[in-house]
C-alpha positions as CSV (number, residue, x, y, z in Angstrom):
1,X,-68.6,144.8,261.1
2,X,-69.5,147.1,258.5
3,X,-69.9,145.3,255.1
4,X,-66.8,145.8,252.3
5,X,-65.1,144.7,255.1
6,X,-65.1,140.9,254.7
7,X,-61.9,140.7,252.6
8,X,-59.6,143.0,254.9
9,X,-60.6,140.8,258.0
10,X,-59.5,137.5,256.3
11,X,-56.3,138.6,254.7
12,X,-55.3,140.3,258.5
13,X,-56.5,137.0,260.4
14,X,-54.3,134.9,257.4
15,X,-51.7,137.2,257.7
16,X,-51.0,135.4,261.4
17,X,-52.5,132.3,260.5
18,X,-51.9,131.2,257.1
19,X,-54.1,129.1,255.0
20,X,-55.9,128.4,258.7
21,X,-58.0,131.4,257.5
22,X,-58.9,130.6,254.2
23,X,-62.3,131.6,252.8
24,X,-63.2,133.0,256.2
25,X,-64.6,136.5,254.8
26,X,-67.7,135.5,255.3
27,X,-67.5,135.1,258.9
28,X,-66.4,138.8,259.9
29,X,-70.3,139.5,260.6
30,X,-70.8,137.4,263.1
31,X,-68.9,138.7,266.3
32,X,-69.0,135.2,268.0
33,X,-66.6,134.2,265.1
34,X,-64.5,137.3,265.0
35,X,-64.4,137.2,268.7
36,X,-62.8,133.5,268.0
37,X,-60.4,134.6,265.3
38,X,-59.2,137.5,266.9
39,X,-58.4,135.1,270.1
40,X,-56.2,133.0,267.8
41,X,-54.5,135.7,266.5
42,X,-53.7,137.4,269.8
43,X,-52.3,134.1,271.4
44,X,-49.9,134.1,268.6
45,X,-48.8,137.4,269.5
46,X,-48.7,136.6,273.3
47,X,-46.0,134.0,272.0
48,X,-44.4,136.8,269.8
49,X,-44.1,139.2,272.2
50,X,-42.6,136.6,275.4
51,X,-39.6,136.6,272.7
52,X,-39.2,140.0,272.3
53,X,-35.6,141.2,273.9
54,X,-36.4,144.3,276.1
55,X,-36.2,145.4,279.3
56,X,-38.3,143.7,282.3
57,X,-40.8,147.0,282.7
58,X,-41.4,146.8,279.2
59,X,-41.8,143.1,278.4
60,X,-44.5,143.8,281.1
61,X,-46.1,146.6,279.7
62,X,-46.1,144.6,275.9
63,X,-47.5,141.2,278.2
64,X,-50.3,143.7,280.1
65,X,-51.4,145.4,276.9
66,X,-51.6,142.0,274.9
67,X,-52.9,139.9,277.9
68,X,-55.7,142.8,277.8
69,X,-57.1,142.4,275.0
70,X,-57.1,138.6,274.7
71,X,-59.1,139.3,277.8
72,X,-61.3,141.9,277.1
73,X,-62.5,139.2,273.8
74,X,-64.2,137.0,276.9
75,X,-66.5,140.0,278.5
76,X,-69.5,140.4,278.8
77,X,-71.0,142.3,277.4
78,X,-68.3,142.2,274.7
79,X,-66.9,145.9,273.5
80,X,-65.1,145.6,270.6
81,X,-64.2,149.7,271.1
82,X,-62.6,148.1,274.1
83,X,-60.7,145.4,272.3
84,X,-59.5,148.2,269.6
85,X,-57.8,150.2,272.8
86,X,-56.2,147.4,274.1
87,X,-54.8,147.0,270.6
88,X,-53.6,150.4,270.3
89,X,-52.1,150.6,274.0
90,X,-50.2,147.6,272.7
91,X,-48.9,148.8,269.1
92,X,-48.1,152.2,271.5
93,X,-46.0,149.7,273.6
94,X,-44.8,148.2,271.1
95,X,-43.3,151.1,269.1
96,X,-41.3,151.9,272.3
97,X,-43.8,154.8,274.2
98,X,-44.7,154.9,278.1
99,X,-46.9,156.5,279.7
100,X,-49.3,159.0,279.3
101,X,-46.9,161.4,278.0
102,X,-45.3,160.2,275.3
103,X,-41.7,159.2,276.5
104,X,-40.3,157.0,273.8
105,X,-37.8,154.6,276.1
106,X,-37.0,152.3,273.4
107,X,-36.1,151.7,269.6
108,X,-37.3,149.1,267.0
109,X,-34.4,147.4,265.4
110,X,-35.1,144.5,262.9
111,X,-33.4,142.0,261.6
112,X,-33.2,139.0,259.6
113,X,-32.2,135.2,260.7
114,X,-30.6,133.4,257.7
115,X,-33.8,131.2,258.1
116,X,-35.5,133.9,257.6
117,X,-33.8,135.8,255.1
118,X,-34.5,132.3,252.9
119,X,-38.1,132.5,253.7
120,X,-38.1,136.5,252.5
121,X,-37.0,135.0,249.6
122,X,-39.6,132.3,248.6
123,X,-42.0,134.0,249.6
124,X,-41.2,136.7,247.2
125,X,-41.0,134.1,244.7
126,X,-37.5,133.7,244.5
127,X,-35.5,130.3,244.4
128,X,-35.5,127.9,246.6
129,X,-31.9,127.3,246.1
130,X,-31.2,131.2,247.1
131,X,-29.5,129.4,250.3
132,X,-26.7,127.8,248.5
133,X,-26.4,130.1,246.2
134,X,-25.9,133.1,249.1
135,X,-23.4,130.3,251.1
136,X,-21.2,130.0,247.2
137,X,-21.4,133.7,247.4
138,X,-19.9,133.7,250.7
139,X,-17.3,131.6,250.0
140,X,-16.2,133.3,247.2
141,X,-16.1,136.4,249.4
142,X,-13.7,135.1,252.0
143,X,-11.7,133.3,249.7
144,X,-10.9,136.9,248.1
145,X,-10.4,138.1,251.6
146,X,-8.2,135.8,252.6
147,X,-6.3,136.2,249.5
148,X,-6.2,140.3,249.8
149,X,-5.2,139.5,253.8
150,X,-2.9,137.5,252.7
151,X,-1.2,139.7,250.4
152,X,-0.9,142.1,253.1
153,X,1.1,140.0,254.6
154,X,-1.3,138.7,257.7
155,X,-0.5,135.4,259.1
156,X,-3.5,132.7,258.8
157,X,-4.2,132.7,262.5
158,X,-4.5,136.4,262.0
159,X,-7.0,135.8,259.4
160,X,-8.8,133.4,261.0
161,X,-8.7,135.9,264.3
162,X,-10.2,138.2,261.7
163,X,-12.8,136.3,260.1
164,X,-14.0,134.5,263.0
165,X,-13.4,130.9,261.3
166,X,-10.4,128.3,262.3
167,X,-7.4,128.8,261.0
168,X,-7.7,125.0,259.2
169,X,-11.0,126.6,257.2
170,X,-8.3,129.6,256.0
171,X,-5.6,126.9,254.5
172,X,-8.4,125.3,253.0
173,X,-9.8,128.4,251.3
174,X,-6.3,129.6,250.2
175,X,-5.8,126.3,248.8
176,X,-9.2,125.9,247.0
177,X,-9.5,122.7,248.8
């Protein structure tokens, strides 16, 4: 690895593997240990990818491009020019092309978990608390929606049709119970 490199390989490897990673800058010269880290890193995307809702032909082509180059990390002699196709054949895959030509047969689309959305937060250094606050904040939203579909003359079972929630959660909102 060329040097000026050291801190750009151990902030990508810790980007998959946390604090796992730490202080490993020094290691991106030797190609045994890259060769090691880059197999952690890929068996964590193996994972990541097996959960990835798509179609059956291109689940496969995601698991044959990511399968590749975990495998092509345990030839001999080792080609790292080889590894770096396998890696783009797979990013290709994974940003929805096919093919030689480059047929685009599916979308990204991302979302957020609520788990998730409170780990987005921390991470950005926000409070720890941001779940209860954003479930308050909630509240406070369908208790004014309740209270507008109310006014509008909609039945509770109509509101709870509405809101997706029991009609018992709707008396209890109206009430402030």
């Amino acid at each position: 690895m060329d040097p000026g490199y050291e801190l750009l390989f151990e902030t990508t490897i810790r980007s998959f593997l946390g604090e796992k990673a730490y202080h490993i800058a020094g290691q991106a010269h030797s190609e045994k240990n890259r060769r090691e880290w880059y197999r952690k890193v890929l068996k964590i995307i193996i994972k990541k990818v097996h959960e990835i809702d798509t179609t059956t032909p291109h689940k496969e082509q995601l698991t044959m491009w990511s399968e590749s180059s975990l495998k092509s990390l345990s030839e001999r002699p080792y080609s790292e020019t080889k590894f770096t196709i396998c890696l783009l054949r797979l990013i290709n895959s994974l940003l929805g092309f096919k093919g030689l030509k480059p047929y685009n047969i599916a979308t990204l689309a991302y979302f957020q978990t609520p788990a998730q959305h409170i780990t987005d937060v921390i991470s950005s250094g926000g409070d720890t608390l941001q779940d209860y606050y954003d479930n308050q904040n909630t509240i406070a939203i369908r208790k004014r929606l309740i209270n507008q579909l109310k006014e509008e003359g909609l039945s509770d079972y109509h509101i709870a049709l509405a809101l997706n929630i029991t009609e018992y959660q709707v008396k209890k909102l109206r009430k402030n119970l």
